[in-house]
Backbone bond lengths (Angstrom), bond angles and torsions (degrees), N, CA, C in turn:
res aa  C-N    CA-C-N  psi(-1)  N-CA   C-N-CA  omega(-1)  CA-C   N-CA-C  phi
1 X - - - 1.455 - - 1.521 108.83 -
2 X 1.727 127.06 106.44 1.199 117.01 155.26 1.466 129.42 -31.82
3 X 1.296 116.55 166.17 1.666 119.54 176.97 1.264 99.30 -76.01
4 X 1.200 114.43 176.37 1.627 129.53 175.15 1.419 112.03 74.87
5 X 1.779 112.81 -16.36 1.277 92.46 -158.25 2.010 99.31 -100.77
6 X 1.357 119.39 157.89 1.132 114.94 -178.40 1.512 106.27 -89.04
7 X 1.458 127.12 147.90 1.580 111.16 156.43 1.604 100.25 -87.15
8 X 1.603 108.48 149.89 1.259 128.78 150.25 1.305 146.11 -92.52
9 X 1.016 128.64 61.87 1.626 138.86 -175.43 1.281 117.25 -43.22
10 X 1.640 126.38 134.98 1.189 121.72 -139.95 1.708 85.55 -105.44
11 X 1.215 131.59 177.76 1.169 117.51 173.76 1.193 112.80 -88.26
12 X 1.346 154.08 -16.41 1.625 139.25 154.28 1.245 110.69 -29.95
13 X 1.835 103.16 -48.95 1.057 96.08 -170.06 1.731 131.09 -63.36
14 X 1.194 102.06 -42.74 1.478 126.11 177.01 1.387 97.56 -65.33
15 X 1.226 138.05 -34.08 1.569 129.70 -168.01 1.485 83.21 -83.02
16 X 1.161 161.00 -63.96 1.611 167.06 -148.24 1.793 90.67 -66.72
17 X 1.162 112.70 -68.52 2.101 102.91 -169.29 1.917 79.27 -62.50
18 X 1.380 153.15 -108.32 0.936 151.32 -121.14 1.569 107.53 -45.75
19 X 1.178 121.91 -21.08 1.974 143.19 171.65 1.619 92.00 -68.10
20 X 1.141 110.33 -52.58 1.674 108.33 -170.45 1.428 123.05 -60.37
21 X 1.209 100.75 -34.51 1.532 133.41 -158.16 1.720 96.24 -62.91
22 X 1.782 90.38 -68.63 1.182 125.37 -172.22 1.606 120.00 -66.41
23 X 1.500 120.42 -12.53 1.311 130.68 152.96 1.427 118.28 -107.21
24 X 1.201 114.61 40.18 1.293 152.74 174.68 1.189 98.95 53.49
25 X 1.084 156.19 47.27 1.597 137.83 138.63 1.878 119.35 -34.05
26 X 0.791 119.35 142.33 1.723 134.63 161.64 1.121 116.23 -45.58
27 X 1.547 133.96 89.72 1.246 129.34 176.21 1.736 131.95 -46.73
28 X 1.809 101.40 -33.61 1.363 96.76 170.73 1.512 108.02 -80.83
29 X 1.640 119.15 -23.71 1.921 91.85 -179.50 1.443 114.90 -94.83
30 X 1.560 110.77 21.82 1.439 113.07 -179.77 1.404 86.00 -94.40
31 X 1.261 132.00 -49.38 1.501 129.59 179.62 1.221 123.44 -52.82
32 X 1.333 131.54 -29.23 1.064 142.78 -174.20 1.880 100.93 -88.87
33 X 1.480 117.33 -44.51 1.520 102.26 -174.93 1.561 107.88 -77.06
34 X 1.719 94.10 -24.95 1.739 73.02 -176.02 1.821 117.62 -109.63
35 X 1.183 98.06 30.31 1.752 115.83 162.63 1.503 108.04 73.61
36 X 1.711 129.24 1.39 1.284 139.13 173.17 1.937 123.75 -85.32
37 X 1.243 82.11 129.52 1.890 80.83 -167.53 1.482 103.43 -50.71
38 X 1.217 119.85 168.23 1.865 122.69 -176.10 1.932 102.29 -72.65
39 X 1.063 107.91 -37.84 1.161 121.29 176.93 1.515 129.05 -28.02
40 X 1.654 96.71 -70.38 1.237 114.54 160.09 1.634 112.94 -64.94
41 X 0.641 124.04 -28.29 1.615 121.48 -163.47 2.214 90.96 -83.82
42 X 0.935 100.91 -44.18 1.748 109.02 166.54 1.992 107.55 -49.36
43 X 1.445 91.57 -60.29 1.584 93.26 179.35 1.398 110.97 -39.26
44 X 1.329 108.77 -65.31 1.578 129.37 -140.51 1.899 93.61 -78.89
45 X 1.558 112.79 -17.44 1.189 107.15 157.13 1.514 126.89 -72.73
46 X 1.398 114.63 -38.51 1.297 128.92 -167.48 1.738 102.92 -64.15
47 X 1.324 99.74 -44.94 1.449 125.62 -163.74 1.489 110.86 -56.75
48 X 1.862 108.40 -45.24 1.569 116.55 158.45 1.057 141.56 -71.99
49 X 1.615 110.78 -17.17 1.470 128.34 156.45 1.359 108.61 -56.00
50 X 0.995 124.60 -71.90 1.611 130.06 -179.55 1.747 115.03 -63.35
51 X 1.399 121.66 -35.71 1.133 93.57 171.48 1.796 109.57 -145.48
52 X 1.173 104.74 37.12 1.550 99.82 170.13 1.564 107.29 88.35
53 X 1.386 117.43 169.82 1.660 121.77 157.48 1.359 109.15 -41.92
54 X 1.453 122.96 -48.81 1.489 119.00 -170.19 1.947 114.61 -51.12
55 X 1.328 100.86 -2.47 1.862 106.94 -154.36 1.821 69.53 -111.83
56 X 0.765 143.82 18.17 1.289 131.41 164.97 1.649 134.82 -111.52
57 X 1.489 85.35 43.59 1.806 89.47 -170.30 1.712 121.30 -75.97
58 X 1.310 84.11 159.92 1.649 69.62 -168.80 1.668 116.35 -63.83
59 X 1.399 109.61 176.77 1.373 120.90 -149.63 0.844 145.78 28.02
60 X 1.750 98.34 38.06 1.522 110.61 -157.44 1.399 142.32 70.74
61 X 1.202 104.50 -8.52 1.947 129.43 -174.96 1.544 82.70 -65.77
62 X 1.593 133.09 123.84 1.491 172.92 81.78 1.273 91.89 -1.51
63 X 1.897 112.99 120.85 1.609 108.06 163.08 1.461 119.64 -64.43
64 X 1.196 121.44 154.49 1.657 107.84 147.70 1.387 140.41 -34.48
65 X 1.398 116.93 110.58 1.370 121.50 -151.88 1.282 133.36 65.28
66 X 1.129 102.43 48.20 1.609 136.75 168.13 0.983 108.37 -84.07
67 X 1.779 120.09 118.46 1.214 136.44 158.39 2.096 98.83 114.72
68 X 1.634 104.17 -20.68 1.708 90.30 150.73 1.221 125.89 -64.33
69 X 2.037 103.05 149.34 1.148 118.72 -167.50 1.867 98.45 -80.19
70 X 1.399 105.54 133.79 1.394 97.53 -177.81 1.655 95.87 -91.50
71 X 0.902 108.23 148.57 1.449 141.78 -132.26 1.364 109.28 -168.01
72 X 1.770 118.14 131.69 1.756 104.27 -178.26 1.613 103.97 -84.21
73 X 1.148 124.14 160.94 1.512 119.54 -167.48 1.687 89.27 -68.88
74 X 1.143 140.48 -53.68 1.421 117.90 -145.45 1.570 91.84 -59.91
75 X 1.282 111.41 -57.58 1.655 117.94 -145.15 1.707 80.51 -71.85
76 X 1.198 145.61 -68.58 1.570 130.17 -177.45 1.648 111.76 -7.66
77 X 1.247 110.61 -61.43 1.166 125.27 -175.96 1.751 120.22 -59.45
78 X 1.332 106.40 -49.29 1.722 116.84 160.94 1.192 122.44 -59.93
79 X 1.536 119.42 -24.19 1.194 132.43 176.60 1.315 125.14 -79.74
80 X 1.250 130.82 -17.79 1.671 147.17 -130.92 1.944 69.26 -139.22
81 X 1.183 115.25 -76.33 1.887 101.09 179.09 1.316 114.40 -42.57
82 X 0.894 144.08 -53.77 1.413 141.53 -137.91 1.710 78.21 -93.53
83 X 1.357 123.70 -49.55 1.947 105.50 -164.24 1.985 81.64 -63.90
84 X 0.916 122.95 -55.08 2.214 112.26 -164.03 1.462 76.31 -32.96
85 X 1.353 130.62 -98.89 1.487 153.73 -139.39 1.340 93.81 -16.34
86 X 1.525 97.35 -67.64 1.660 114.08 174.44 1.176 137.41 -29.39
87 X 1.438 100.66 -49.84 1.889 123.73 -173.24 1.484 86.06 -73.67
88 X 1.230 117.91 -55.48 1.808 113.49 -163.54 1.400 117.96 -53.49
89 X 1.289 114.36 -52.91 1.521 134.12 -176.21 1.893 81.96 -54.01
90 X 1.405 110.78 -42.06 1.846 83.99 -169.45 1.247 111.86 -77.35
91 X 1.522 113.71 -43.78 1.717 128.58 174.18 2.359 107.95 -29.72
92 X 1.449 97.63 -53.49 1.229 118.72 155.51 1.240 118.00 -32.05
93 X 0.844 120.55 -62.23 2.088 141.09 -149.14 1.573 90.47 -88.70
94 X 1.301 117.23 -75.23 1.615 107.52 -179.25 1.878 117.84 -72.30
95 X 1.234 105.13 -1.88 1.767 91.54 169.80 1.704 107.53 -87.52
96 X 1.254 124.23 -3.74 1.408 148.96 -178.89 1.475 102.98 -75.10
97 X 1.404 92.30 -65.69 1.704 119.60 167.49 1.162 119.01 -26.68
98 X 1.385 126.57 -76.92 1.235 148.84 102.49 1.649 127.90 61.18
99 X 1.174 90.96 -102.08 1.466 134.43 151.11 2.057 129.86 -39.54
100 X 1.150 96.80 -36.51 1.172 131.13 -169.11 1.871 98.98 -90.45
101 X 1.298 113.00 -64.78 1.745 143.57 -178.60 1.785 91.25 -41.89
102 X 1.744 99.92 -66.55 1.452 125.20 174.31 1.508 111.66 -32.79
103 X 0.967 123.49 -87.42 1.256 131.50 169.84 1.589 130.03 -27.14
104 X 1.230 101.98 -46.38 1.342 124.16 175.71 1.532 111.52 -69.25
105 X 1.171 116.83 -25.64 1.500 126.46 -149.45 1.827 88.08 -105.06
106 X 1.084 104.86 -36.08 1.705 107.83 175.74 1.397 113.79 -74.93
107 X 1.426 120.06 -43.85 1.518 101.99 168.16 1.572 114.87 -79.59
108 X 1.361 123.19 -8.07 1.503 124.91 165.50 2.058 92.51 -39.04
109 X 1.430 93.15 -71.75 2.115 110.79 -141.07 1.852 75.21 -71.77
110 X 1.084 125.94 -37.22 1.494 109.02 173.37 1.444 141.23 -55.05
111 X 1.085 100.89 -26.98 1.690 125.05 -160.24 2.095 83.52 -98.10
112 X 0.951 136.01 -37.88 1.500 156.59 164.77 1.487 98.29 -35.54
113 X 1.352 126.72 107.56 1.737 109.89 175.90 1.813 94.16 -110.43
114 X 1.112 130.65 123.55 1.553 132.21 178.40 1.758 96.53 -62.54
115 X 0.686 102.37 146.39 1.852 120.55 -178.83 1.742 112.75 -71.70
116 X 1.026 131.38 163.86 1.449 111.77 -162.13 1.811 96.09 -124.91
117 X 1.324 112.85 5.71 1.596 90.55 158.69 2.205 80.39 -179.88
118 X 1.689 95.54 -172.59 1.586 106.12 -157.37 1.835 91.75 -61.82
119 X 1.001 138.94 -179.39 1.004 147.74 175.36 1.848 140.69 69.79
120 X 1.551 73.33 -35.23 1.636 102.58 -176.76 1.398 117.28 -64.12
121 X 0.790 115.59 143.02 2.082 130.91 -171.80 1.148 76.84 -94.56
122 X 1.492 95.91 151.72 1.715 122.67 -167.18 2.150 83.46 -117.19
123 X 1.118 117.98 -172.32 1.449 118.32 179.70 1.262 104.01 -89.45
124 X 1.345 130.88 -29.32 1.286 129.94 173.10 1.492 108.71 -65.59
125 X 1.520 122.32 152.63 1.520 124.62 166.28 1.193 112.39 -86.65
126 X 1.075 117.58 158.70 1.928 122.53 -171.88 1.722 96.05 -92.81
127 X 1.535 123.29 143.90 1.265 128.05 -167.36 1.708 111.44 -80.79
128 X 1.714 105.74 -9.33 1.554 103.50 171.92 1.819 103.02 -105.10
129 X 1.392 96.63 150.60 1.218 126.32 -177.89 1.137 115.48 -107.43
């Protein structure tokens, strides 16, 4: 094989080492008999975990929308509402949070009287003794 050029592994092929892998064969002497860096042979596992033989195209080319959860369209759709609902009710909960911190934090610097020249005790007591 000249330089520059890539090999392309067909997907049988890649589905056959990821079979090996997965009935535990040795990833470095699967790499070594079948002349593929460990790397790829890692990918092309990862790649079927997440999306089946179909995620195994050749040269590695991932279809479009590779790595979505397949999902039936109705319930996708019921599903994707109910997490917003979710996020909001929290978005809700900590602007409360928030709000609450706020308030508190203003009668903190309020309740605070600055001292009216060097020496002078402020109404608060100082925390060293």
């Amino acid at each position: 094989m000249s330089e520059g050029k890539r090999r392309v592994f067909s997907r049988e092929f890649k589905l056959s080492a990821v079979k090996r892998i997965a009935a535990g064969e040795s990833v470095a002497a699967l790499s070594l008999e079948l002349g593929v860096p460990k790397g790829h042979l890692y990918q092309w596992c990862e790649h079927f975990r997440r999306g089946g033989a179909d995620a195994l195209r050749p040269a590695c080319r991932p279809r479009k929308g590779f790595g979505r959860l397949d999902i039936e369209p109705g319930k996708d759709v019921a599903t994707a509402r109910e997490r917003i609902r979710e996020l909001e009710r929290k978005i809700g909960q900590q602007q409360l949070e928030l709000d609450f911190f706020r308030r508190a934090l203003r009668q903190v610097e309020g309740a605070h009287q600055p001292s009216d020249g060097r020496g002078v005790r402020t109404s608060t007591r100082s925390s060293r003794r």
